[in-house]
C-alpha positions as CSV (number, residue, x, y, z in Angstrom):
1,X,0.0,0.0,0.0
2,X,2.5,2.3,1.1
3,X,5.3,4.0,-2.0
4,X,8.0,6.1,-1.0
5,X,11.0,7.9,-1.8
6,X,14.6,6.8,-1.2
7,X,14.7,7.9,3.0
8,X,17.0,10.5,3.0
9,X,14.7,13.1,1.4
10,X,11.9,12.6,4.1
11,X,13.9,14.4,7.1
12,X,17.3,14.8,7.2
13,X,19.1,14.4,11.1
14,X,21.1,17.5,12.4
15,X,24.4,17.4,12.1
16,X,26.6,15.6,14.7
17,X,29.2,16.9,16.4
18,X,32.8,16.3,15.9
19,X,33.6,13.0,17.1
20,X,30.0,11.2,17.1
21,X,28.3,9.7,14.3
22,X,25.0,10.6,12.5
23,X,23.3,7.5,13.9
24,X,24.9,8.2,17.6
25,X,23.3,11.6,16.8
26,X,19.8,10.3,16.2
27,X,20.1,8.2,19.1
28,X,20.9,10.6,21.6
29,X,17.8,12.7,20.2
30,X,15.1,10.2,20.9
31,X,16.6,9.0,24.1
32,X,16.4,13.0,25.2
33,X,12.7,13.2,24.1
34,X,11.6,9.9,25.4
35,X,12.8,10.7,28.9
36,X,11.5,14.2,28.3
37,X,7.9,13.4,27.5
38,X,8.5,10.7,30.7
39,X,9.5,13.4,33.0
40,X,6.1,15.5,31.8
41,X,3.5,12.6,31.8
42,X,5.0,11.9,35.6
43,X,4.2,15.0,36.4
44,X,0.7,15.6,34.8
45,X,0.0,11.7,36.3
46,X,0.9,13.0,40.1
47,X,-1.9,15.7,40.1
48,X,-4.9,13.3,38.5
49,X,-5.8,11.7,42.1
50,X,-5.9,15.0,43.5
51,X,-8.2,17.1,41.0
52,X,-11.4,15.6,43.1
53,X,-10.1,15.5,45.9
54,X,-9.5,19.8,46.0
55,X,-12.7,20.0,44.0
56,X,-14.8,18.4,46.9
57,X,-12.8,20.5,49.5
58,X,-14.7,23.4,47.0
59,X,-18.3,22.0,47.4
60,X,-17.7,20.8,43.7
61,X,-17.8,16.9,42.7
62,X,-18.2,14.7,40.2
63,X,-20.2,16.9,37.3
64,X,-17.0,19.6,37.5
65,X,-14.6,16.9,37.4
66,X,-16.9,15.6,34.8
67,X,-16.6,19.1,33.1
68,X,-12.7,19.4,33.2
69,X,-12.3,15.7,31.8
70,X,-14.7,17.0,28.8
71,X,-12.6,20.6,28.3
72,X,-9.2,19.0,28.1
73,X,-10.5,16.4,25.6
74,X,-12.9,19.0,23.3
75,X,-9.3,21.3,23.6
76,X,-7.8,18.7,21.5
77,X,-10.1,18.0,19.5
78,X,-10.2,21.7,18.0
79,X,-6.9,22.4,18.0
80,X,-5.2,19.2,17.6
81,X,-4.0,19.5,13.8
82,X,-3.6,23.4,13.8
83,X,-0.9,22.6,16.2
84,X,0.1,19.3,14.1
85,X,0.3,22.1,11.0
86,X,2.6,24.4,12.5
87,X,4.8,21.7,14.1
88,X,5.5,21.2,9.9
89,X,5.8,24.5,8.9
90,X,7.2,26.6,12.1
91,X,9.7,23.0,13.2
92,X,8.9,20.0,15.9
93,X,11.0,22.3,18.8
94,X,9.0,25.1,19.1
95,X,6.0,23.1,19.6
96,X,7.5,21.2,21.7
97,X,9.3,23.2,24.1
98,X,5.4,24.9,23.6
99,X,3.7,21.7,25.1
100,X,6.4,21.4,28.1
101,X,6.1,24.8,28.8
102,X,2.7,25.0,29.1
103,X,2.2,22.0,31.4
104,X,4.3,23.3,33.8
105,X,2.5,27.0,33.7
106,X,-0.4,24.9,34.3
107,X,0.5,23.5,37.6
108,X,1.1,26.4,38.3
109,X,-1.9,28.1,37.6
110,X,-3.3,25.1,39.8
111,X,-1.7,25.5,42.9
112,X,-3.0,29.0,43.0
113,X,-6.8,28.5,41.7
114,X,-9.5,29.0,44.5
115,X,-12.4,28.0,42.5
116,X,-14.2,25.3,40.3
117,X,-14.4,27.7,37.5
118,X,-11.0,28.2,37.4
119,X,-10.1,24.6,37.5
120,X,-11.9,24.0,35.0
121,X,-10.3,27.0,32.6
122,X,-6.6,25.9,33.2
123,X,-7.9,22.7,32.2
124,X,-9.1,23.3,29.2
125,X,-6.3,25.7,28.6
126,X,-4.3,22.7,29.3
127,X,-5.5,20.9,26.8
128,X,-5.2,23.4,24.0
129,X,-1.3,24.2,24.5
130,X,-0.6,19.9,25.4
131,X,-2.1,19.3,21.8
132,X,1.6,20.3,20.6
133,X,3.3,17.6,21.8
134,X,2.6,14.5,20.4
135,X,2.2,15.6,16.9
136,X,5.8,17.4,17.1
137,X,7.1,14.8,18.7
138,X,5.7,12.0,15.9
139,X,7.4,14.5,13.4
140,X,10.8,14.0,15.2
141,X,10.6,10.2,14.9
142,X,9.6,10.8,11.0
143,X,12.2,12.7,10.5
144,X,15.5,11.2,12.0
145,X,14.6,7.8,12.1
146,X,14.5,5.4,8.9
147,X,11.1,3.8,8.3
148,X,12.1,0.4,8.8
149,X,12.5,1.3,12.6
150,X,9.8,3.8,13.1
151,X,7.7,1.5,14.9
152,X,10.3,0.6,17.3
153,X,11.0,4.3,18.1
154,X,7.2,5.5,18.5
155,X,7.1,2.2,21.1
156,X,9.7,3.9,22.5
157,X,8.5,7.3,22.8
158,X,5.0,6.5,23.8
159,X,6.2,4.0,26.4
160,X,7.6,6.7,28.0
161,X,3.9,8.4,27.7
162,X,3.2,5.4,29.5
163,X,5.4,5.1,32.1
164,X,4.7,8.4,33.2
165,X,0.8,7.9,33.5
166,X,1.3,4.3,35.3
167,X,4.4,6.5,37.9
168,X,2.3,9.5,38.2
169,X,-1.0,8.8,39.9
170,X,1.0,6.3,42.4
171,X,3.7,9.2,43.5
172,X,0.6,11.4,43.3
173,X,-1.7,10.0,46.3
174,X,1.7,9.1,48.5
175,X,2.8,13.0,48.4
176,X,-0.5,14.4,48.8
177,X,-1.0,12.2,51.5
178,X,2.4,13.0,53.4
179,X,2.6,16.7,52.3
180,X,-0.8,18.0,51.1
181,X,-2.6,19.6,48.7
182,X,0.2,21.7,47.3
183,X,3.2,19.2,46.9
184,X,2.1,17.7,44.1
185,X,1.8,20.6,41.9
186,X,4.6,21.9,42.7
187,X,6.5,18.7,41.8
188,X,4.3,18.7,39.0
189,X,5.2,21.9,38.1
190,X,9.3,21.6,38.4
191,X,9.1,18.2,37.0
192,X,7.3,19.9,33.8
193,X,9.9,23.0,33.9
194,X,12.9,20.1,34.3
195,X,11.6,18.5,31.0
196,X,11.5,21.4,29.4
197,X,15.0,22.6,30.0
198,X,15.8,19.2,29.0
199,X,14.5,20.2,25.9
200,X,15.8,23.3,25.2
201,X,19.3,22.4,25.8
202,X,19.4,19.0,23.9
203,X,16.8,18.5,21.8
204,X,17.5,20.3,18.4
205,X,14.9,21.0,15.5
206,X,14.8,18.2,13.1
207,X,13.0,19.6,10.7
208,X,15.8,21.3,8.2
209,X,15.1,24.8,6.7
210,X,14.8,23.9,3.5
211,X,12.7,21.3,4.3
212,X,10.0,23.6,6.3
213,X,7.0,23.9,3.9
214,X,7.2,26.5,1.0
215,X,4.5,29.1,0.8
216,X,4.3,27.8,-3.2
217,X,3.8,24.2,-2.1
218,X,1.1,24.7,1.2
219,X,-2.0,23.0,0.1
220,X,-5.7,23.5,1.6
221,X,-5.9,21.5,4.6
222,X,-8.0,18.5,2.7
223,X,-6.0,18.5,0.0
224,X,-3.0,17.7,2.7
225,X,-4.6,14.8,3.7
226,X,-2.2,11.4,3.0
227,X,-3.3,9.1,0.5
228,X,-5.3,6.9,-0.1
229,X,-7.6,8.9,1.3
230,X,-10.3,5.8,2.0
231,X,-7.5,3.9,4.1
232,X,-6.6,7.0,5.9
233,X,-10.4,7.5,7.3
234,X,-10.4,3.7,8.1
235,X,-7.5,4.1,10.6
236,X,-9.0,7.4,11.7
237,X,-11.8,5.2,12.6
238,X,-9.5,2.4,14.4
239,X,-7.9,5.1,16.5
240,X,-11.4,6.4,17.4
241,X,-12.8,3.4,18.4
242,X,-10.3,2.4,20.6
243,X,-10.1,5.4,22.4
244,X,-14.0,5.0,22.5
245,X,-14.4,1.7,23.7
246,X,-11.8,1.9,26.6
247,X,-13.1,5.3,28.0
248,X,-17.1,4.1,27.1
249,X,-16.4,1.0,29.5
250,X,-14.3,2.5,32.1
251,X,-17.2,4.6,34.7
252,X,-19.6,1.2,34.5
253,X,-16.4,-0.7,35.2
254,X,-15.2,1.3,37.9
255,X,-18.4,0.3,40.0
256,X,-19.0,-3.0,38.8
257,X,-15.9,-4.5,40.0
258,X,-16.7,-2.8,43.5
259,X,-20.2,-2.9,43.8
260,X,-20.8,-6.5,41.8
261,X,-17.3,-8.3,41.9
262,X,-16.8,-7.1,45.4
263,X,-12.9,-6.2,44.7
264,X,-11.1,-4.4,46.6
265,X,-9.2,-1.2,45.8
266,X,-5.9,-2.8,45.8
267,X,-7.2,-5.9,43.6
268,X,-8.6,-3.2,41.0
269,X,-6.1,-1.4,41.2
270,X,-3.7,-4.1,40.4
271,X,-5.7,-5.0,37.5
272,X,-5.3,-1.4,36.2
273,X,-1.9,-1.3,36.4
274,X,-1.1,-4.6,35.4
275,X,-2.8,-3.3,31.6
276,X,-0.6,-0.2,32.1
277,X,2.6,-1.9,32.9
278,X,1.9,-5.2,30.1
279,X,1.5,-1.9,27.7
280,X,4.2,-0.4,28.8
281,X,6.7,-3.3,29.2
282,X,5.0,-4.4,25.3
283,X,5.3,-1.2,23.7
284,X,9.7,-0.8,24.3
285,X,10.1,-4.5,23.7
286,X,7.5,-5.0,21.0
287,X,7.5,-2.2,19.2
288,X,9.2,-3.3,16.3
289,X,7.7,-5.8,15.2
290,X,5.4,-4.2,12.5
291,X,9.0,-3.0,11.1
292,X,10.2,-6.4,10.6
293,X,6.5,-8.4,9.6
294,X,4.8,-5.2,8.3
295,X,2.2,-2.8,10.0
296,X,-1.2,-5.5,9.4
297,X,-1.0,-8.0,11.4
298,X,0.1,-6.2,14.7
299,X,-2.9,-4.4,14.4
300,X,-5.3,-7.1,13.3
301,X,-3.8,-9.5,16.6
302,X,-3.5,-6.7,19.0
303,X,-7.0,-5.7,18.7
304,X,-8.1,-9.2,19.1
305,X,-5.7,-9.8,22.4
306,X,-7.6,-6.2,23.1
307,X,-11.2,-8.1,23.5
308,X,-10.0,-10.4,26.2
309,X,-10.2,-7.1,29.2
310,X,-14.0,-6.7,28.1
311,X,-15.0,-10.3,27.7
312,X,-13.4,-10.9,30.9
313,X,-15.6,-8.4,32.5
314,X,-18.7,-10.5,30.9
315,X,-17.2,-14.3,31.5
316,X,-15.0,-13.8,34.7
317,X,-15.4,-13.9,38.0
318,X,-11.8,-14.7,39.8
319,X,-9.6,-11.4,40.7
320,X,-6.7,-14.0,38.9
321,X,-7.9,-14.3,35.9
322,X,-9.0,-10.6,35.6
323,X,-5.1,-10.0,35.6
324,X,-4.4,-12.4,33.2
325,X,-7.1,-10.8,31.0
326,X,-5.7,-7.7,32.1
327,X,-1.7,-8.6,31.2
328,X,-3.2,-10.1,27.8
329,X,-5.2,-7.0,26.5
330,X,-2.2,-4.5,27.7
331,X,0.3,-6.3,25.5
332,X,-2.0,-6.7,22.5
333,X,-2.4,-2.6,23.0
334,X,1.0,-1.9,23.0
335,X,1.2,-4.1,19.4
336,X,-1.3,-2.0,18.3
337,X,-0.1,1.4,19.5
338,X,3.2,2.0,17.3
339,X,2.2,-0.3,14.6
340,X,-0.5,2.0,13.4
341,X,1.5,5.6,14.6
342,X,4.1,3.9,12.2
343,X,1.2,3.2,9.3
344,X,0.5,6.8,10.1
345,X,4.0,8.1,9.5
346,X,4.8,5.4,6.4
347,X,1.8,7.2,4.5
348,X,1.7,10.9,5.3
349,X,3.7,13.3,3.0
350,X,6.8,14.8,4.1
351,X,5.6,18.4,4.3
352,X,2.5,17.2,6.2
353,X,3.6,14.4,8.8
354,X,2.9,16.0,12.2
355,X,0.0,17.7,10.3
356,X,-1.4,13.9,10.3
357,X,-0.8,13.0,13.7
358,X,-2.6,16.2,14.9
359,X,-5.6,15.3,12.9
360,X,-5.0,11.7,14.3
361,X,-4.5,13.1,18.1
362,X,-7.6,15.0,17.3
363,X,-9.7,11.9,16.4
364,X,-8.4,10.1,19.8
365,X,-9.8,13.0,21.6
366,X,-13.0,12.7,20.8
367,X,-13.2,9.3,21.5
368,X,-12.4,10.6,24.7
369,X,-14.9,12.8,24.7
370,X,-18.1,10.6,23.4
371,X,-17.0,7.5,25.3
372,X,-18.4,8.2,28.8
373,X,-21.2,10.3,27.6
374,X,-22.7,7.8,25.8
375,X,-21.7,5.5,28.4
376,X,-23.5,7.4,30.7
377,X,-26.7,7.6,28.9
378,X,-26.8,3.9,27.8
379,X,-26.4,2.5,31.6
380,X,-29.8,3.9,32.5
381,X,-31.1,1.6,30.4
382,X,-28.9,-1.5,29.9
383,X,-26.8,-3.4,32.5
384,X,-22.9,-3.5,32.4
385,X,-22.7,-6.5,30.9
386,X,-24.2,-4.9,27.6
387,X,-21.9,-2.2,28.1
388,X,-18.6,-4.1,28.6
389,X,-20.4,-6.4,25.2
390,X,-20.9,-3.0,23.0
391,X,-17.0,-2.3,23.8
392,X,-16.4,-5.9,22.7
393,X,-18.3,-5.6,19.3
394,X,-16.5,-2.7,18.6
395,X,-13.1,-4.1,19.1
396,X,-13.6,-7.0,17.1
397,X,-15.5,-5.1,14.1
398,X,-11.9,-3.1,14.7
399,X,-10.1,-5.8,13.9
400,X,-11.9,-7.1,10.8
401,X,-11.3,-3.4,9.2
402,X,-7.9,-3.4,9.9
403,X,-7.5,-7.1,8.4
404,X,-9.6,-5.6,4.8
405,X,-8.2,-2.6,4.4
406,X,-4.3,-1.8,5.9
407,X,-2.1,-3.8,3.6
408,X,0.9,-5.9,4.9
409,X,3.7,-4.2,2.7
410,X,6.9,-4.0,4.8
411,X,8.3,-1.1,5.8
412,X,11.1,-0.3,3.0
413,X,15.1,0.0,4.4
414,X,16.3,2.5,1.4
């Protein structure tokens, strides 16, 4: 499916000082942004189990958290592939630094509101400047590194994405409860200015000058789109409905394995983080695999290791099993993960790369978004069953779209 030109005209890597090698070069780069965007998502993870609690001690609850939840996401839905459009024609750093900056502002801002309303503004503010990131930072990766190990280096990259969101909430509830409400925005906050200092000092633009987009070649935004334009709305659609089905289960399961499976906090809790962790752990070891067997089947078995969490939730009853279900489902996410940012990357145009993944980021957002409203609305009238079912149906109509339409062309090593 894929055709491309010879490598070296799709991004060309910076220099490299005297002494170390081109490919030592591109190395260093993505080690730098990997731990950067680690240090950030450990930050922005230590201040998620305190939102409600702060919000209660406001005489707020659960439709203002509700309300944040739905600003960040709508943020990056709107703005998602402006920013992915400047991150080609301004360079991936200045978005970047952008992103990092603005989280730790954030915090910030935070630490010092005093009301709902504000909360939920710096949210959604939040979410507009954080849209930079991962469509820069997919632009790096399309830049510097060659496409037969693109998948392997978005693993990477969003493993440290990962990392940070399994790290964060854990450091998050142990400081608040040991130093209180302002400790883990402030940690937030320096961890957020730490990353982006990181950033500044090491992390050069990629993106060469001659290789920014001319004024004579920009193209309406449609027109931009990569090509074929059909397969490009089917993975759309994949990314969508993953997003959608995890966030469309998650408030039903949240009281169903209380309330009905009778777990407690640490067993659910365990089986959280053991799909975090098998992602994580799946996505740095993994991640290469669609470079070496091609970007199909990765996807088409990932998404079907993906059904075993929600038919688990149907068929299941032991808290043992549920982590098995649990480990299985993580690592056939973390297949599916850089397998398709790859796809994303293999197909875009040079000029428009980032461009692609800010639509893509944008997509994923409103899965966010639609999941637990419909969610919502559905379990007045059917039981959690149905809802963990629909999720199912979903995934596995996923799966048969990804085996008819992405084709199983390797990634080429020119």
């Amino acid at each position: 499916m894929y055709t491309h030109e010879p490598e070296q005209q799709a991004g060309v890597t910076p220099e490299a000082p005297p002494g170390q090698t081109n490919s030592q070069r591109t190395l260093h780069i993505l080690i730098l942004l990997t731990a950067s965007m680690t240090l950030l998502m450990t930050g922005h993870g230590i201040v998620l189990p305190i939102f409600g609690k702060r919000l209660g001690e406001m005489g707020a609850g659960v439709t203002e958290l509700g309300i944040m939840t739905m600003g960040f996401s709508l943020a990056q839905f709107l703005i998602s592939p402006l920013m992915g459009k400047w991150a080609d024609s301004l360079g991936r750093r200045p978005l970047i630094l952008l992103g990092l900056a603005g989280f730790a502002f954030s915090n910030i801002a935070f630490l010092l509101a005093q009301s709902p309303l504000a909360f939920i503004i710096i949210r959604t503010i939040e979410g507009f400047i954080s849209a930079a990131l991962l469509p820069a930072s997919m632009g790096v990766i399309a830049d510097i590194v060659p496409e037969h190990q693109r998948a392997r280096w978005t693993g990477l990259v969003m493993g440290g994405y990962t990392a940070g969101f399994i790290l964060g909430p854990l450091l998050g509830g142990v400081i608040f409860d040991h130093w209180g409400y302002a400790a883990p925005f402030a940690i937030s906050a320096g961890l957020a200015f730490l990353a982006t200092l990181t950033a500044l000092i090491l992390v050069p633009e990629t993106r060469q000058n001659e290789k920014q987009v001319p004024m004579q070649r920009k193209q309406g935004f449609f027109a931009s789109l990569p090509n074929p334009l059909f397969l490009f709305i089917c993975m759309l659609l994949m990314d969508f409905t993953i997003v959608f089905g995890f966030a469309f289960i998650e408030p039903q399961m949240t009281f169903y394995l209380y309330d009905q499976m009778h777990f407690s906090s640490t067993e659910f809790g365990a089986i959280v983080g053991t799909y975090g962790l098998a992602m994580l752990i799946g996505q740095m070891a993994l991640g290469s695999v669609s470079d070496k067997i091609g970007r199909k089947w990765p996807v088409v078995f990932g998404l079907l290791f993906d059904c075993v969490l929600y038919l688990g939730l149907i068929l299941l009853h032991n808290v043992y099993l549920m982590f098995a279900a649990s480990l299985i489902a993580g690592l056939g996410a973390s297949l599916v993960s850089p397998a398709l940012s790859a796809a994303y990357l293999d197909m875009a145009d040079e000029d428009h790369r980032a461009q692609t993944m800010g639509v893509r980021s944008s997509i994923t957002a409103l899965g966010g978004v639609l999941g637990p409203l419909l969610s919502t609305i559905l379990s007045k009238v059917v039981g959690a069953h149905a809802i963990f079912a629909i999720a199912c149906g979903l995934t596995l109509f996923n799966s048969l779209l990804a085996l008819l339409t992405l084709r199983n062309t390797r990634p080429s090593r020119t």
